[in-house]
N, C-alpha and C positions, 0 to 999 in steps of 0.2 A: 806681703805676708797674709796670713791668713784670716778670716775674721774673727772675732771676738765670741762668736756665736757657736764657732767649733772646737771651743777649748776645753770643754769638758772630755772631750774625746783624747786630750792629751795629759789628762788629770793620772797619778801612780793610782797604782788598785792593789792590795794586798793580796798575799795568795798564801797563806798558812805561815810558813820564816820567810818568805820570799816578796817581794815587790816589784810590778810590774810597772815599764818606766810609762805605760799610757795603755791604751781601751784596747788596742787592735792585737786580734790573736789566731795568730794560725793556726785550724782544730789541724787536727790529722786527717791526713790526706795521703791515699794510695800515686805511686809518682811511676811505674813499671820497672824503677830501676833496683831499687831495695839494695837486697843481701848481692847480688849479681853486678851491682853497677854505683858501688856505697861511694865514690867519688865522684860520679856524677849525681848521686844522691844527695851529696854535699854540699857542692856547689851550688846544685840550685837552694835550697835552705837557707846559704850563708847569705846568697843574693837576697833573701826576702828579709833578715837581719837589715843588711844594708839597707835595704826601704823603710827601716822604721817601723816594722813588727814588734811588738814587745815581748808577745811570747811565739813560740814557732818548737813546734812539734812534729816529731815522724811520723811516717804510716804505721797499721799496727805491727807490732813486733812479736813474734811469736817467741815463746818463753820453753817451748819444749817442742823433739821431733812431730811427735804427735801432735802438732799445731798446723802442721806441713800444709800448705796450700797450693804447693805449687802446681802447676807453672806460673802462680802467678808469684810477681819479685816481691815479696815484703822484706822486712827488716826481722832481723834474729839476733835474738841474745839466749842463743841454746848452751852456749859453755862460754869458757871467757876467752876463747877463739876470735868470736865473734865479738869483742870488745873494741880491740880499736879500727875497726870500719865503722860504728858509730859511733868512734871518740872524734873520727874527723868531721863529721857533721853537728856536735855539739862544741868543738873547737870552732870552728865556721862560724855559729851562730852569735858563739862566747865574744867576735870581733867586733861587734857591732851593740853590744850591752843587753842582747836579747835576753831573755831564760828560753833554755833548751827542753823542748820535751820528747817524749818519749811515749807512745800507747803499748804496754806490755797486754798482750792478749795471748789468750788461746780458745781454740775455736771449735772443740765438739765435735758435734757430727759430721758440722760443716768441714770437716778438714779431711780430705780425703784420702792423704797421706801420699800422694803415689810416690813419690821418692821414697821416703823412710818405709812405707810400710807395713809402718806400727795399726794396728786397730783401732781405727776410732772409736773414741766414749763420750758420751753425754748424760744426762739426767735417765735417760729414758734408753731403749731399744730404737732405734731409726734407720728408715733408708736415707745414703746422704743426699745432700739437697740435690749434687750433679745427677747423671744419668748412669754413672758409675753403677758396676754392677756390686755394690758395699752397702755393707750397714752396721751399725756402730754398736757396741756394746753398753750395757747398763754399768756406768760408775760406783763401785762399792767403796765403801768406806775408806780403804788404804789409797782407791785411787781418789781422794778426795783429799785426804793429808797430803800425797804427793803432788795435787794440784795446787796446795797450801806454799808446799815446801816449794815448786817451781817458781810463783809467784816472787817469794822471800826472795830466792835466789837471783831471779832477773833482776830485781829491782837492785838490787846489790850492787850486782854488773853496771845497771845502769848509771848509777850512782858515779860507779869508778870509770865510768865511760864520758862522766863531764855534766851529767844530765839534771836538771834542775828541778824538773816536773815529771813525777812517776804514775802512771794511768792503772785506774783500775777501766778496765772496758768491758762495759755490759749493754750495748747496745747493737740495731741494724740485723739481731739475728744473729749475728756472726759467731757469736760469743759463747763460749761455757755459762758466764755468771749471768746471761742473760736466759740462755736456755732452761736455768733453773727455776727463776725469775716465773718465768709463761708457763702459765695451764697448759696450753697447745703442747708443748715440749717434754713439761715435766710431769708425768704421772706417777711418782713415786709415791709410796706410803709409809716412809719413813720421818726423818724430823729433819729430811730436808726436801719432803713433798706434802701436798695436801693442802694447808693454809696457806696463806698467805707472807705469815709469819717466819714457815719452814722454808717456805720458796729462796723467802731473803736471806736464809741463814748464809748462806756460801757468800753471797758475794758481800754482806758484814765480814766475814772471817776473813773474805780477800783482799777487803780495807784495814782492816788492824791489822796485817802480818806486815801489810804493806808497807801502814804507818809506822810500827813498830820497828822494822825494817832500816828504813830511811828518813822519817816523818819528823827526827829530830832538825834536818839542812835540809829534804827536799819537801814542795810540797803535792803531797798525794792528790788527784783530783780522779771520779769519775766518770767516765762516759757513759751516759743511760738517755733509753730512749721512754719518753714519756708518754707517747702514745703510740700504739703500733697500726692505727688508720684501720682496725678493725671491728671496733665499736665494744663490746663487751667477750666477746672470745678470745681478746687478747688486752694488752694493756692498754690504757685510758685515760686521760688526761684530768677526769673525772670521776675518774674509779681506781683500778689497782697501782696506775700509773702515778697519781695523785698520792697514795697511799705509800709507794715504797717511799717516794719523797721524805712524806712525814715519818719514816719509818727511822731514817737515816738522819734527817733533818741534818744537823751541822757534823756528822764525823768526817765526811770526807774535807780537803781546802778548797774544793771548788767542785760547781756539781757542772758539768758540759750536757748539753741536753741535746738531745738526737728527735727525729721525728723519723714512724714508719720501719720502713725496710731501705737499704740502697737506696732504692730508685724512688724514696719517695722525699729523701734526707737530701739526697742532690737533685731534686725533680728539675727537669729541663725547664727553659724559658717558655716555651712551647704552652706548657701545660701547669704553671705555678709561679706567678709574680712576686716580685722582691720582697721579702718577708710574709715568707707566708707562712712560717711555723707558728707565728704570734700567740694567735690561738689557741694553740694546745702547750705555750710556754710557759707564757705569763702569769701560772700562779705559784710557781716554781717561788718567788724570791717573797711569797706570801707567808713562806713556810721554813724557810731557811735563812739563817744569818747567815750563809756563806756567799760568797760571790759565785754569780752566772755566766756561762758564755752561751749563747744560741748562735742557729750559724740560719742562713735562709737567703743566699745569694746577694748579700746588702752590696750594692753597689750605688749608692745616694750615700753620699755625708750626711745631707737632714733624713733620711730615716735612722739613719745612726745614732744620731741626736735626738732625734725621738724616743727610739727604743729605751736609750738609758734615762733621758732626762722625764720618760714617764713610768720608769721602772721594772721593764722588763727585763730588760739584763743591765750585765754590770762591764762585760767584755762584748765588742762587735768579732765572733765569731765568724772566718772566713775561708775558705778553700779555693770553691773556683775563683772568687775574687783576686786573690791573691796570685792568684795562677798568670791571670789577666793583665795583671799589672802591681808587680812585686814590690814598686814604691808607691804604691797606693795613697801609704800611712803619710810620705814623705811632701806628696803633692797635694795633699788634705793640709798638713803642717805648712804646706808655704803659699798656699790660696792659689795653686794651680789646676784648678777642676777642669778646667779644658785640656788638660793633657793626661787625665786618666783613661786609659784602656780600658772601659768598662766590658766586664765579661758579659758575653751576650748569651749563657746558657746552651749552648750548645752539646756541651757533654764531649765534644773529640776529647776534653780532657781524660775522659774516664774510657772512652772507648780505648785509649792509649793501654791502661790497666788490663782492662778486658778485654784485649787482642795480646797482652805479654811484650809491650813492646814500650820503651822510655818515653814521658810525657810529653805532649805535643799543647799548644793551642793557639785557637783561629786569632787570636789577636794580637796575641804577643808570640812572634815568631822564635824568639830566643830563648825560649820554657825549655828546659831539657838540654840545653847544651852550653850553659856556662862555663862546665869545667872540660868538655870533649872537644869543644869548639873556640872557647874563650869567650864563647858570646855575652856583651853585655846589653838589659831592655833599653839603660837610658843613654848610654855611650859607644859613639860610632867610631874608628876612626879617622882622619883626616884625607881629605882627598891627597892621591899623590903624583896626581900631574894637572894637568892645566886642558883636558880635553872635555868640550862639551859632550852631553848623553842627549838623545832624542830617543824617549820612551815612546811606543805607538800602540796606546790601549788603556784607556784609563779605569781597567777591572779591578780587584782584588790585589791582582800581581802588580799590575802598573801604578796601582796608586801607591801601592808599601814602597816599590822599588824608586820611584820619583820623591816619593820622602825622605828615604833612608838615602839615598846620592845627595838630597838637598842637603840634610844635615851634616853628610859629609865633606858640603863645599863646593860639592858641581855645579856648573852651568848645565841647567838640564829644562829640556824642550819637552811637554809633555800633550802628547794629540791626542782628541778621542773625536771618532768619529759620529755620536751620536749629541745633543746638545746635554743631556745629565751624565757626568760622573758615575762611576760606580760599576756599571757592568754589570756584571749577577748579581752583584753585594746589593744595587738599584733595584735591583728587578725586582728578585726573590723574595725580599722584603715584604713585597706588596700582596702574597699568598699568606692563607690563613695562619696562624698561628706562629710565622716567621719575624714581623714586626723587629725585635728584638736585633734581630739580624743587623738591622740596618746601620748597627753602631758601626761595624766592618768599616762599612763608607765613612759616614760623618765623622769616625777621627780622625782619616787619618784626609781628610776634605778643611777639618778643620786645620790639620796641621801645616796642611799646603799655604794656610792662609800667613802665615807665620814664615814663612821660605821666599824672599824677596827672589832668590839665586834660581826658582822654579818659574817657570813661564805655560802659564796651561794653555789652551789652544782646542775649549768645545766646538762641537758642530766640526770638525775636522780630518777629513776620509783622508787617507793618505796614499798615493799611489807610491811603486817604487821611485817614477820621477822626482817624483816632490820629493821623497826621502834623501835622496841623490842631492838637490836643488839646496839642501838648510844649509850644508856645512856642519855637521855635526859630527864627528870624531867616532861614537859609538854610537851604534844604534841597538834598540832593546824593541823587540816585537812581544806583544801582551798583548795582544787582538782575542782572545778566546777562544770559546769550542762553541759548537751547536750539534742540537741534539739530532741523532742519527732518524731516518722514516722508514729504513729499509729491514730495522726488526734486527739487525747484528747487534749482538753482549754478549752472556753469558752462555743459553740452550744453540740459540743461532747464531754460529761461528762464520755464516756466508746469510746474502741476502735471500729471503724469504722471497721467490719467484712468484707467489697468486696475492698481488696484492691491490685493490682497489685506491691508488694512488689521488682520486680526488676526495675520499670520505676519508683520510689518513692526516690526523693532524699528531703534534708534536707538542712538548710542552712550550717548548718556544712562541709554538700557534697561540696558545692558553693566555700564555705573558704579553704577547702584542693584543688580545682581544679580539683574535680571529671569532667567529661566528660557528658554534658545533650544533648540531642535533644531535639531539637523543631517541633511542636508547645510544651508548656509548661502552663500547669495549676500551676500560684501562688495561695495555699490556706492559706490565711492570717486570722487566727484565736487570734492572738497574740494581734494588734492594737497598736503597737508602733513604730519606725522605721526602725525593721528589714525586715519586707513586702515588704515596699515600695521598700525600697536599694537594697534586690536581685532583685526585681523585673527591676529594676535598670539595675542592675550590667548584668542583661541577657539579657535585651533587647538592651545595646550596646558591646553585642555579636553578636549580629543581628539575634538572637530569637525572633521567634512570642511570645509573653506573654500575657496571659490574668491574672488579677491577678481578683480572686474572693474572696469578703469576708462578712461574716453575718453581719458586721454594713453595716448603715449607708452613711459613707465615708472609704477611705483607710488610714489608720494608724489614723482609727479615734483617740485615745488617746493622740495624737500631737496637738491635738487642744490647748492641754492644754499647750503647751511647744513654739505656736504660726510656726509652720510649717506643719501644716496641708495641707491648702491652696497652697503652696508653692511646696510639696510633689504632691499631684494630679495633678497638674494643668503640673510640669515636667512629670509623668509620661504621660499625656497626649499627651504634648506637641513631646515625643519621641515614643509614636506610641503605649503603653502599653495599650489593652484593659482592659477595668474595668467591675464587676456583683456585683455591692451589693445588700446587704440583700439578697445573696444567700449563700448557705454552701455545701461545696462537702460533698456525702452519699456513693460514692463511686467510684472505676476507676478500668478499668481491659478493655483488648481489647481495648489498645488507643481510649480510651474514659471515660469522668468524666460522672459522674450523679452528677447534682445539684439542689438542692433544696430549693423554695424558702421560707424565713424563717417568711414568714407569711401564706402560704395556706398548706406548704410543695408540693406542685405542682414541678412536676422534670421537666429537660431539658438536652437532653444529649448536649456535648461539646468533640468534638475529640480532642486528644493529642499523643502526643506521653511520657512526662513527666509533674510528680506534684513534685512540690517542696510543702514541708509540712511547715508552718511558722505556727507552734500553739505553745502547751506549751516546757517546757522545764525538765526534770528530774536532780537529783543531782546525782554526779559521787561520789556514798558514798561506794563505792566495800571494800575501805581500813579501811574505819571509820567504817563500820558494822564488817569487820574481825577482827579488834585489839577492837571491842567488846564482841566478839565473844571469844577474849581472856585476858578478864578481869583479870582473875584466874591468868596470869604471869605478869600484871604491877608492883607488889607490887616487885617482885624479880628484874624484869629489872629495876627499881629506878623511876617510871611513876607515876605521883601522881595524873595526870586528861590526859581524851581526849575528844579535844572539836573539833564541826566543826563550820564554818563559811563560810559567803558569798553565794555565789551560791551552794556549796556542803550543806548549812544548809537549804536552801530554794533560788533558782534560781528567782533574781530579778533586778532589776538595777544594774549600774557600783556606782553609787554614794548609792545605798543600801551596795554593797560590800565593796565598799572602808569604809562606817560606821561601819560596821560589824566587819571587819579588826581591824578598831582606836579602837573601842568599847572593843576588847578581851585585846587590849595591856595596855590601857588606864588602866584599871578594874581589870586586872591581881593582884593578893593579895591586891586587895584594898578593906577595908569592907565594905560593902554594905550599901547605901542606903534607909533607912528605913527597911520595912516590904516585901514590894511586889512592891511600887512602886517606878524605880530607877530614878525620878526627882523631881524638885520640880515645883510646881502647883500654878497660878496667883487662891485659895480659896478667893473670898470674905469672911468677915466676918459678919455674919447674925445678924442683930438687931433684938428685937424685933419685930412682925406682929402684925400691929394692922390694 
């Protein structure tokens, strides 16, 4: 059990009529399944009930067309259509003794409508935030009752929808009541612009309609961000931000406190350590008798314990954590800290959102398909025969897949041919700013330790013979990928013929400590955050770096993961020349020719080295050779060989780690329909008339 040291974390905490049965609370959180996928929206919710969440809340919900975000999936409570899709996921939560919440929002300018397209409104006149060619109209006074009156209405819904906890949501930007909120947004001159005083009128009036509403059984809390990281042009933790606090002081039952924008409220491991809102939180509960939730990636029990037991908040606040490992709460309650998934910051979770696609993440393979899949994080099934597995790669894939079969009861053989564990989850680690990363490994390293039924086997090359030689029943190839020299990805679909193949190094080169000169051509074809990080990692070698690449921006595809910005702006910041929307055509004679990827117009560029950051190949030497010898598995006692992870097709850590779960998971298990292995939120089609 657990120790006596973490029990304040399991202490009830009021919340206006309501009681929460301990600290831990899942803010809102975007999941990409929303209003499109509210049964797999469900499932995974109800699953984080079952961990011992106390509270657990949806992503925000939009309360009218005009809220419309899509394509990205949120949740709706636009008419009471939309009621029981989210009665099933406050039912879900209701099993497990959680309180149900709810974020009712609507979103301004920011809403660009393209489904509905209704007109966007906010405080002010605006272009919307996308690259839409839109821009929003000035809210008059009718549409400000009717903002009132949506408000009323949702919360209604929500109520009759099961829901326990009704959001007022004014932070991140996103928001009407926040946009009224900021100078930057609202330049009205009426009495709901100007002071400070008039700024707050709305979102007062959209807490008492609220409360008024439902305030008698549920309790109203609101979301606000108390510093927008802009210093006095926006709000301040020290200034206006401080100030609406005091303004509101106890009306709402719980104040939830935001930092920044998105990307500064979920900022990556990368670039913002565990609790790092602290600072701009902590006088919050100075000024308030209400209870606090902050969120800031807590994944430590004692900073948990800290945070409350020195009064910073009153709830440990959680999203990606939660995401990571959905009985978080449950393995705190039973003194199992080596068995949490700590989230490693990564953001695939979000990049899920911001590609429109149902949530994924690196650690916990089973995020997103409880209910399509039946996946459960802490329960496997039972093995259903008696065949030993010989895993051959102990990466990402290989070590989830050797876990997930141990726990399922196999005798399972796992070889790696280098003497460390881990594979890239090892490697990559040891580049700047990845650290964090390395949890990938050490859990599930640690959980090998734990698995008598698992037999590891470092230092261990495997040929086909040897493969043949064990006696194993199954064999699972998880050998990897390595990065390509020859310039094929994205621009170059065939190898680049003028290439100086002895100044051509790779990031692989980078990771074993091969020896580069400078100057140094990064060609970044890849667009995720391997580019940036060597680029990185050589220019505080104190290498000249220019890093070139055909999009755009550099590691354009972090946009989506919300460190893009963040990525460029360091590279800059340490000296790294940048060429987009240029492509190297070729290098020889310390010198690149690049090309730019709209005239094809060249420019040469002296160098003395290119690092190559394009695609990546699968290390399948062994899986083609013990195919090669099909003809002796039936005698060696082999009954399948399968490859996985990056040796199946080179792509994410958290594709691998699925890849991995997915072989163990599946193993003698009968298949899932016909073709397709999940199940599908199908409407059922009425008549058309």
């Amino acid at each position: 059990m657990r120790s006596s040291h973490y029990d304040i974390l399991f202490e009830p905490v009021r919340i206006g009529p309501l009681t929460a049965k301990n600290r831990f609370y899942q803010v809102p959180h975007c999941n990409g399944m929303g209003h499109r996928a509210p049964s797999g929206m469900a499932g995974m919710r109800r699953m984080k009930a079952e961990g011992g969440w106390a509270v657990i809340c949806t992503e925000v919900c939009e309360i009218h067309p005009s809220a419309d975000v899509s394509p990205h999936s949120e949740a709706r409570l636009w008419d009471d259509a939309d009621i029981p899709a989210l009665a099933r996921a406050a039912d879900g939560i209701h099993q497990y003794g959680a309180l149900a919440g709810v974020e009712l929002g609507h979103h301004g300018f920011r809403a660009q409508n393209r489904t509905t397209r209704e007109v966007p409104m906010g405080p002010s006149s605006h272009s919307v935030v996308s690259y839409d060619p839109v821009h929003s109209r000035m809210m008059d006074k009718q549409d400000i009752r009717n903002l009132l009156r949506w408000q009323k209405s949702a919360a209604l819904r929500a109520k009759r929808a099961g829901f326990d906890v009704i959001y007022v949501y004014a932070a991140h930007g996103l928001t009407t009541a926040m946009q009224f909120l900021t100078k930057r947004y609202n330049q009205r001159i009426d009495e709901y612009g100007g002071s400070l005083e008039n700024r707050v009128r709305l979102l007062r009036e959209m807490i008492e309609v609220t409360k008024d509403a439902v305030g008698d059984t549920c309790a109203v809390p609101v979301r606000i961000c108390v510093d927008e990281l802009l210093g006095p042009g926006g709000l301040c933790s020290d200034g206006e931000g401080r100030e609406v606090i005091e303004m509101l002081a106890d009306l709402p039952d719980l104040w939830d406190l935001t930092v920044g924008d998105y990307s500064n409220d979920a900022r990556p491991s990368r670039f913002g350590q565990e609790g790092a809102h602290e600072d701009y939180v902590s006088f919050v509960k100075q000024v308030t008798g209400k209870p606090v939730v902050g969120n800031g990636r807590f994944t430590s029990p004692d900073t948990m314990v800290s945070q409350v037991r020195r009064g910073v908040l009153d709830f440990i606040g959680a999203a990606r954590p939660s995401i990571a490992d959905p009985f978080l709460p449950r393995k705190v309650e039973e003194g199992r800290m080596g068995d949490i998934r700590e989230c490693i910051g990564c953001n695939i979770c979000v990049a899920a959102d911001n590609t429109y696609t149902p949530i994924r993440c690196t650690q916990n393979p089973t995020m997103g398909e409880e209910w399509r899949r039946g996946w459960h994080p802490e329960y496997i099934p039972e093995r259903e025969s008696e065949d030993q597995v010989l895993v051959v790669g102990a990466g990402p894939a290989g070590l989830e897949c050797a876990v997930s079969l141990g726990k399922r009861g196999y005798d399972v053989l796992l070889a790696e041919a280098s003497e460390e564990l881990g594979g890239r989850s090892a490697r990559e680690p040891r580049l700047p700013g990845l650290a964090m990363w390395g949890r990938v490994r050490e859990y599930r390293v640690e959980q090998l330790n734990h698995l008598p039924n698992v037999q590891v086997y470092p230092a261990s090359r495997m040929t086909a013979q040897d493969v043949l030689d064990t006696g194993a029943n199954r064999i699972v190839i998880a050998t990897g990928s390595h990065w390509r020299r020859d310039g094929v990805a994205r621009y170059h679909r065939s190898p680049i013929s003028d290439l100086d193949q002895a100044a051509l190094f790779t990031p692989d080169d980078v990771m074993d400590g091969k020896q580069i000169e400078g100057p140094v051509i990064l060609y970044d074809d890849d667009h995720y955050y391997m580019g940036g990080v060597i680029a990185e990692k050589l220019r505080l070698q104190g290498l000249e770096v220019t890093l070139v690449t055909p999009a755009p921006l550099v590691s354009a595809w972090t946009v989506n993961t919300l460190e893009q910005t963040r990525i460029q702006r360091r590279l800059l910041e340490i000296g790294v020349q940048i060429r987009a929307n240029e492509a190297l055509v070729a290098f020889h004679g310390g010198e690149g020719s690049l090309a730019c990827v709209f005239t094809g117009n060249t420019q040469a560029l002296k160098a003395q080295s290119v690092v190559m950051v394009t695609a990546r190949l699968q290390d399948s030497a062994l899986y083609d050779d013990l195919l090669a010898r099909s003809g002796e598995w039936a005698q060696a006692g082999i009954k399948t060989v399968d490859s996985i992870g990056d040796a199946l097709a080179p792509g994410t850590i958290a594709a691998a780690v699925f890849g991995g779960h997915r072989y163990a998971r599946e193993l003698d298990q009968a298949p899932h329909g016909d073709d397709v292995p999940f199940l599908r939120e199908n409407a059922q089609l009425g008549p058309w008339s």
